[in-house]
Structures are given as structure tokens and as C-alpha cells.
C-alpha positions in Angstrom: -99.2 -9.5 -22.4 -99.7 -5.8 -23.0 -97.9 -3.6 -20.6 -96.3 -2.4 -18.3 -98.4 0.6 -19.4 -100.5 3.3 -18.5 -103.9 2.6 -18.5 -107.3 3.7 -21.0 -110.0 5.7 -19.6 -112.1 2.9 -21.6 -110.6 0.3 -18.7 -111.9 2.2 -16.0 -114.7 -0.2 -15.3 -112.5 -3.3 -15.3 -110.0 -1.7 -13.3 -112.8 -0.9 -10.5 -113.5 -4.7 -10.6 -109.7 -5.3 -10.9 -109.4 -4.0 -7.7 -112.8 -5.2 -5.7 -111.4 -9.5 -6.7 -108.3 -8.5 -5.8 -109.0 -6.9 -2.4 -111.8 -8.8 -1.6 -113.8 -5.6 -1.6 -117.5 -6.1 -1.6 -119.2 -2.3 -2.2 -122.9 -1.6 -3.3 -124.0 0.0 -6.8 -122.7 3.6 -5.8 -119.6 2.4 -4.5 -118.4 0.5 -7.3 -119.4 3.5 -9.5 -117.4 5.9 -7.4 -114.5 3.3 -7.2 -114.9 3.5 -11.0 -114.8 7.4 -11.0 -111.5 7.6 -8.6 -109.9 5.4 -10.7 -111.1 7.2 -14.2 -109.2 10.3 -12.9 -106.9 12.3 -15.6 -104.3 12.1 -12.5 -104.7 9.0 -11.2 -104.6 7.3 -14.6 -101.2 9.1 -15.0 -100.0 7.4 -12.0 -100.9 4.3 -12.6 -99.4 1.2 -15.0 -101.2 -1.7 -15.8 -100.3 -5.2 -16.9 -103.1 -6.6 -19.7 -104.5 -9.6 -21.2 -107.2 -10.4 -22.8 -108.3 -7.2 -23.5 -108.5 -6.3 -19.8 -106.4 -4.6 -16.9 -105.3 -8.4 -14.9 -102.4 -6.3 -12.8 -102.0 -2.7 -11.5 -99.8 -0.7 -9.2 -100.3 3.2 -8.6 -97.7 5.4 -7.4 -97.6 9.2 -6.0 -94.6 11.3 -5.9 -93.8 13.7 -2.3 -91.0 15.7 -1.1 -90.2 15.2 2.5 -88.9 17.5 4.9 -86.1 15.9 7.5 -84.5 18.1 9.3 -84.4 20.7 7.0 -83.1 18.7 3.8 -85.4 17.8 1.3 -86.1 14.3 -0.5 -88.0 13.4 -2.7 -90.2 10.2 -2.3 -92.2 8.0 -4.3 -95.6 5.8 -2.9 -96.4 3.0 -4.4 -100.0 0.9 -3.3 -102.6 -1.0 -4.7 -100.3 -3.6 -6.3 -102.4 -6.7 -7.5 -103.0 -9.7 -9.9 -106.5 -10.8 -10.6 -106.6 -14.6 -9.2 -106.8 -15.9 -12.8 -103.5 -14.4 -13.8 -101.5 -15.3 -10.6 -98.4 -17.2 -11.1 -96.9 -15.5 -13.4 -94.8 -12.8 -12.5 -96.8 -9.7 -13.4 -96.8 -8.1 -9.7 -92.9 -8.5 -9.7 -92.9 -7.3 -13.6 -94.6 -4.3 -13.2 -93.2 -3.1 -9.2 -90.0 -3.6 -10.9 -90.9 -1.2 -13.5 -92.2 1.6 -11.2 -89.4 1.1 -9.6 -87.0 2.2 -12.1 -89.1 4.9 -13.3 -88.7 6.4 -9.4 -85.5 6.5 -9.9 -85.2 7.8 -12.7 -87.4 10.3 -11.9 -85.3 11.4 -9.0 -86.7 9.6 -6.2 -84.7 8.5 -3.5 -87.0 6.5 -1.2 -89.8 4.2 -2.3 -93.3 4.2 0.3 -94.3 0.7 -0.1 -98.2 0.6 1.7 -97.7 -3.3 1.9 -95.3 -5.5 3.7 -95.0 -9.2 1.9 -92.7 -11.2 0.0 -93.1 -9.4 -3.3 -91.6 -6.3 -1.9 -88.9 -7.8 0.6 -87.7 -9.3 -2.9 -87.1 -5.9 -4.5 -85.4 -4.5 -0.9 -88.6 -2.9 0.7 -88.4 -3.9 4.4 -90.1 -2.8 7.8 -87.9 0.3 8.8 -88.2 3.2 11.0 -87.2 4.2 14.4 -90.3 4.5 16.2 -91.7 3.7 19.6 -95.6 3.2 20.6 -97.6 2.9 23.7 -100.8 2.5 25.2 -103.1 5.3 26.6 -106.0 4.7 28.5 -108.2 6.5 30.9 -106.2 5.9 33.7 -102.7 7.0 32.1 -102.9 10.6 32.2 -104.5 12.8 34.9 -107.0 15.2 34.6 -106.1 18.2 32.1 -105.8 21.3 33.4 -108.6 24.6 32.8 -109.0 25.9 29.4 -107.9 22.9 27.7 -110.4 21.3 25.0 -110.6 19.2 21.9 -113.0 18.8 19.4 -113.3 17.3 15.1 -112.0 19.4 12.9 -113.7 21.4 10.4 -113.0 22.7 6.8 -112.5 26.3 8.8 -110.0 24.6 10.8 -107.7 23.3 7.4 -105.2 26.6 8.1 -104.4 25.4 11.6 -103.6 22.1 10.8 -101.5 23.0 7.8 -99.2 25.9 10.4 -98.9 23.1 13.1 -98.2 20.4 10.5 -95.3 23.2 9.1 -93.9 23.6 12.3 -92.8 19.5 12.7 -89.0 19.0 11.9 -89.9 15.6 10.0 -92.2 15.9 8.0 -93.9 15.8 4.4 -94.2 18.9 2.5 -97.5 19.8 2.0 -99.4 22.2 -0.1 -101.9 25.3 2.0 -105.0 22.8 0.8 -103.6 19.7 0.7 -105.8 18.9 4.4 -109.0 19.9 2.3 -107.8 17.8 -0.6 -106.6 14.7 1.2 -110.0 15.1 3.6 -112.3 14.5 0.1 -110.7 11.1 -0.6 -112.4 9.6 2.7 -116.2 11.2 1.9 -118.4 9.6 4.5 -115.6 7.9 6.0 -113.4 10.6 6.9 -110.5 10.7 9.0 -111.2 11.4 12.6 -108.9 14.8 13.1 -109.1 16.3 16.2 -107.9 19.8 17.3 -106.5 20.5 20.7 -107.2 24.4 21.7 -106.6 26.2 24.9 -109.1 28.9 25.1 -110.0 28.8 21.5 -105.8 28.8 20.4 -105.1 25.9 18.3 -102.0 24.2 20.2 -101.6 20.6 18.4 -103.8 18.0 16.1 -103.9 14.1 16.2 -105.6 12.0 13.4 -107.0 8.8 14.9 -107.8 5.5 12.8 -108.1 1.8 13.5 -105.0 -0.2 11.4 -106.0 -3.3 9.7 -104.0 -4.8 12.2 -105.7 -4.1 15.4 -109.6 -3.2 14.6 -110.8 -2.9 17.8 -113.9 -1.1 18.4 -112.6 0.4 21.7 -109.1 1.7 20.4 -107.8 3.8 18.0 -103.9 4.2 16.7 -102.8 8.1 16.4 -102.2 7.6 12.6 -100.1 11.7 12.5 -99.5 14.0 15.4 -98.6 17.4 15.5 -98.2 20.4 17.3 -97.4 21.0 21.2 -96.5 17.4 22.7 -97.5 18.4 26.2 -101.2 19.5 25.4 -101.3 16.3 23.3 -100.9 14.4 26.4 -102.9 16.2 28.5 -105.6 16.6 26.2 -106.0 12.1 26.2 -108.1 11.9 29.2 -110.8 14.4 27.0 -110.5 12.6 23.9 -110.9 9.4 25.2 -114.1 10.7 26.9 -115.5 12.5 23.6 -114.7 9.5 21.3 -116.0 6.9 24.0 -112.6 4.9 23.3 -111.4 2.9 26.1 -107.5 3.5 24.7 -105.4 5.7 22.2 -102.3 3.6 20.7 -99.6 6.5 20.7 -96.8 6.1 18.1 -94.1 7.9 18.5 -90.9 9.0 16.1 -87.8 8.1 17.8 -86.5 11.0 17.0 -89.1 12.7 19.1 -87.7 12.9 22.8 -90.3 15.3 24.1 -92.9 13.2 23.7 -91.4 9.9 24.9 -90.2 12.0 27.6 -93.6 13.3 29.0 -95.5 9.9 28.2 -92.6 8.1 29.9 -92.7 10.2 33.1 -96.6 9.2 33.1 -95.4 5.4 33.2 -96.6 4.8 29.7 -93.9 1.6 28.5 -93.2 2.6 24.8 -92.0 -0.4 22.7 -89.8 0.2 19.7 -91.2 -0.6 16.2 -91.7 0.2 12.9 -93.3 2.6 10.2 -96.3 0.9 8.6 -95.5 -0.7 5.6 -92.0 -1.3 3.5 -89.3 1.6 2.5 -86.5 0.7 0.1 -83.6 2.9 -1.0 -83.5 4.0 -4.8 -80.4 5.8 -5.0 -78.4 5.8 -1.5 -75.3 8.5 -3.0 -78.2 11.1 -4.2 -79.9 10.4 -0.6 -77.0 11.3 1.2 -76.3 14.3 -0.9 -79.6 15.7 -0.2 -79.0 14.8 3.4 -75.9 16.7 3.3 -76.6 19.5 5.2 -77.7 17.0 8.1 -74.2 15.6 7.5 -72.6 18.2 7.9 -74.0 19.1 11.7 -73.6 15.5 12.5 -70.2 14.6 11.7 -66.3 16.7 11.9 -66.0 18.4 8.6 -62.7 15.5 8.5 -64.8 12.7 8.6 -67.2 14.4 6.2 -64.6 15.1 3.1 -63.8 10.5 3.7 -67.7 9.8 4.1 -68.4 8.0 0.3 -71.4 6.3 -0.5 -72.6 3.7 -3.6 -74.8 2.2 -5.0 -74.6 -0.6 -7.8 -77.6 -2.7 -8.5 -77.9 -4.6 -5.3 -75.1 -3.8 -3.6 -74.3 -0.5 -1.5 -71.2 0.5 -0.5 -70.4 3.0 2.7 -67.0 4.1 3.4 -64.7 6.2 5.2 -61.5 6.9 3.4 -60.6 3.2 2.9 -62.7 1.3 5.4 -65.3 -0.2 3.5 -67.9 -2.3 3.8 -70.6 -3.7 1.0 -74.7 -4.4 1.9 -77.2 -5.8 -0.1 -79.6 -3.3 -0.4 -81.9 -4.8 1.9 -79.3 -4.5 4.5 -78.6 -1.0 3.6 -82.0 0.6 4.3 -81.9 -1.4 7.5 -78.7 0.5 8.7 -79.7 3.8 6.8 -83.6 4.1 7.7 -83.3 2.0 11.2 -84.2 -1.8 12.0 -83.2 -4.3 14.8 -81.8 -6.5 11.9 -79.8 -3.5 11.4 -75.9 -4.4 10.8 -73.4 -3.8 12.9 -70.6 -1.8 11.5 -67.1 -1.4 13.9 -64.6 0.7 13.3 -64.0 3.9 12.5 -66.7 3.8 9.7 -68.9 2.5 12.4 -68.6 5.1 14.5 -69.1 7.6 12.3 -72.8 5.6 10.3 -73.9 5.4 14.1 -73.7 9.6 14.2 -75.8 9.6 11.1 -78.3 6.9 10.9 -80.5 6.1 11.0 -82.2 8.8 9.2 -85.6 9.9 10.7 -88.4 9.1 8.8 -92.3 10.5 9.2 -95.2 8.4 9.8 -96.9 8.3 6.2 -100.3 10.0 8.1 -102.3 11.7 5.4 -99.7 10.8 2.9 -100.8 7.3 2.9 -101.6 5.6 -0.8 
């Protein structure tokens, strides 16, 4: 075995097929040669570790690094997808071998969260688990009344790149994105493109939703709202138009929990919103560098008393919370429950408990054009 390592520009060709057994793609000529060219790419081989034998690329994982906005406090992030074994080299430990790697090259790269794209056994063993405070509902053509004058929506253009990037800006929690990083992100999906749409009143950009099918639900007739932004209220107004332009027969609206206003105005529409989760896995790298980046958060949350007793660790598996000597120990599975937000979430009493429930959990964006 050769590896964890990064991989050779000369393996580009193997990893293309690497990744078309393991996903059980099937692409022509061309798109096996541009699934070759993505994955020949100075940056992308940077990102990426491989696991060899005989002489060719049998496991892979790639990972991309973000900074996320919440609240005002910045954390950085790492995404990891595409993790695979070719079928010929299964059973032996590689995945586990080389996600545990990446893992530890987050952290010590300063990453605080891992993005896993996935959710299965591999990662619930290294502590990635469905997280995330979030609510979703149903739209259809019915749901919301007629929109008022003026209103409109429409795809986006590339002209349209510096609205999206101001409303995107404007979002509390969120991640932190480049002026081009719309233009960039939009060339990864060629013919296949996202489907962004603008909603303007009189030609004045006012909010943007991003609308794909998830593997979970493709439906011909719906489409999930995969990153919103911008004014909630023209959103929902603007449902009964977009359903009409995209010939959908329902929009499936998720919604950040931490987002009142727009559980608010869908809720007064009789829309039932069922809690859920973010997409994927999350797992926490480094819980006492979290919460110091989180301090300013903290510190509006919680009496400048309870702040000074508020301690947090982290040992391996185990993290510890506390509150001058009330303590209580988690595996870390547990902890990114309590910390990112779960129904399995533990219950804490106490004074300790009162003062996690002021904190956590932490709100967490939608991975939208950050996907990996």
C-alpha cells in the first residue's frame, strides 16, 4: 500500500475511472475525458490523497477548505466528498485509513468543523452525524396567493453574479465568499448548471433561491431550495411565479432554524414546516478553538459571570463542557449533537444546562454552492 498521499498528474486517468466504478457513473467519451481534466487540476490534485496499489489510485477522498460567517464570528471549515474504494480493494480499511488522515490534517490545519457530503457508517464512526437545526416545508400552487404588481423572477445570468454575491453578503449565516466565487462555482456545473433564480421588483434585485432535485427525492415535478437569500417576504411571494415559469408542481422550502422570518411568513400561509437536518454529516475537530472563535456570540448570549466558568475540552474522543465545577463528558458524537443541534441531542440539567441551552446549538448554513 502506497499512501495516504497526494496524487500524480500521471494517475489522472485511473482516478477518472476510480471514481466512475465507484459511483456507478456511466458518462460518454467527452465526459470521461472532462472527469479526467477536473480531476488533473493543479488545485484539485492538492486537495486530494489517494490510497494506491498496484500501481494505481484504489481509494480517494478530496477535501476543500471555507471560512464561515455565523453571526459575525468566523470559522473555519473543512469539506470533505468523494470518499471511495474501488470494489476490488474493499474490505480492507483504506476509506477509514485515509478519512482518518484528512481528518487530522483539518485539524491541524486549523479547521474546526468537518462538511462531510455523505451520511453512512464510515463517517458516523469517526463522529460525523446528521446535525443542524433546520425546518422544511412544502410549496405548491395553492400555498401562496397571487403576488402582488411589479414582482418578477427570472434565471440568472453571468451579469447578474454582483447581485447574488451583495444579497448572499447580507445573510447572518453564511459562508464567506469571494466577489467571483458565483461565476466560479457556476463553471463546475457546464451544461448542467444550477437553476438560480432572481426575484426583482421593478428590475431591483430583492432575494435569489437556487433550486435542485436531492438524490433523495428526484421528482420531476419538485425541486428542493438548495440556498436562499435575500428579502424572505418576496421569496414567498414570488412561489406562485416560479412555480409557473419552471412548470413544477411544488418547491420543497428548507429553512434555518435560526431564521424566524421566514418560518414566520410561511407559517401564517399554513405551510407545516418539519424539523430536520443539514444534508450530509458534520463532526467537531477542535470544540475549545470552536468556541473561542464563537466567543463574541458568547459573549451576547450568556452574563459576563457565567462566561469567565464556561470551559470547554476536547481529548481524543471525549469532550468536556463545564461551568465552574459542573461537568459533564460526551463522546464526540454526542458533542456535535448538543453543539451543532440533533433530536438525539443530550440533555444537560443544571446550571451548566441552562447555560449550553443559551448557546447551542450553533447555527449552521445550508452547504448551497459550497457543496463538494
Amino acid at each position: 500500500m502506497d499512501g495516504p498521499r497526494p496524487p500524480r498528474a500521471s494517475e489522472a486517468d485511473d482516478l477518472a475511472g476510480l471514481m466512475i466504478e465507484a459511483f456507478d457513473f456511466a458518462p460518454d467519451h467527452s465526459g470521461r475525458e472532462r472527469l479526467r481534466k477536473d480531476m488533473s487540476g493543479r488545485a484539485r490534485m492538492r486537495r486530494t490523497l489517494v490510497i494506491v496499489e498496484d500501481g494505481k489510485p484504489v481509494s480517494h477522498i478530496h477535501t476543500v477548505y471555507d471560512r464561515l460567517s455565523l453571526l459575525g464570528c468566523r470559522v473555519k471549515v473543512g469539506s470533505v466528498s468523494g470518499v471511495c474504494t474501488h470494489s476490488e480493494y474493499r474490505g480492507r480499511g483504506y476509506a477509514g485509513a485515509i478519512l482518518a488522515h484528512t481528518l487530522a490534517d483539518m485539524k491541524a490545519a486549523g479547521a474546526k468543523i468537518v462538511i462531510v457530503s455523505g451520511d453512512r457508517g464510515l463517517y458516523y464512526r469517526a463522529h460525523c452525524v446528521p446535525v443542524g437545526d433546520l425546518l422544511v416545508g412544502r410549496l405548491g400552487r395553492d400555498s401562496i396567493p397571487t403576488p402582488r404588481a411589479g414582482l418578477s423572477v427570472r434565471p440568472t445570468t453571468p451579469d447578474d453574479w454582483p447581485s447574488l454575491s451583495a444579497l448572499h453578503c447580507a445573510e447572518p449565516v453564511r459562508f464567506l465568499r469571494t466577489a467571483d466565487t458565483f461565476s466560479r462555482q457556476s463553471a463546475r456545473w457546464r451544461g448542467s448548471s444550477p437553476k438560480l433564480w432572481l426575484v426583482e421588483s421593478h428590475d431591483d434585485p430583492l432575494a435569489y433561491l437556487w433550486l435542485g432535485p436531492r438524490w433523495s427525492r428526484p421528482r420531476s415535478d419538485s425541486r428542493d431550495v438548495c440556498e436562499y437569500a435575500g428579502s424572505r417576504a418576496a421569496l414567498v411571494e414570488a412561489v406562485p411565479l416560479l412555480l409557473e415559469a419552471t412548470e413544477l408542481k411544488e418547491i420543497v422550502m428548507s429553512v434555518l432554524g435560526i431564521d424566524r422570518e421566514l418560518s414566520y411568513l410561511l407559517s401564517r400561509r399554513g405551510i407545516a414546516l418539519q424539523p430536520t437536518h443539514i444534508e450530509g454529516t458534520h463532526g467537531i475537530l477542535n470544540l475549545p478553538g470552536l468556541m473561542r472563535d464563537m466567543r463574541q456570540y458568547l459573549a451576547a448570549r450568556l452574563p459576563r459571570a457565567d462566561l469567565r466558568r464556561l470551559s470547554f475540552d476536547q481529548q481524543g474522543d471525549t469532550c468536556t463542557f463545564g461551568l465552574g465545577d459542573d461537568r459533564i463528558e460526551l463522546d464526540a458524537s454526542q458533542a456535535v449533537r448538543l453543539v451543532l443541534g440533533s433530536a438525539e441531542a443530550p440533555s444537560v440539567g443544571g446550571e451548566l444546562g441552562r447555560a449550553l441551552s443559551a448557546i447551542f446549538p450553533l447555527p449552521m448554513p445550508m452547504p448551497g454552492f459550497n457543496a463538494v
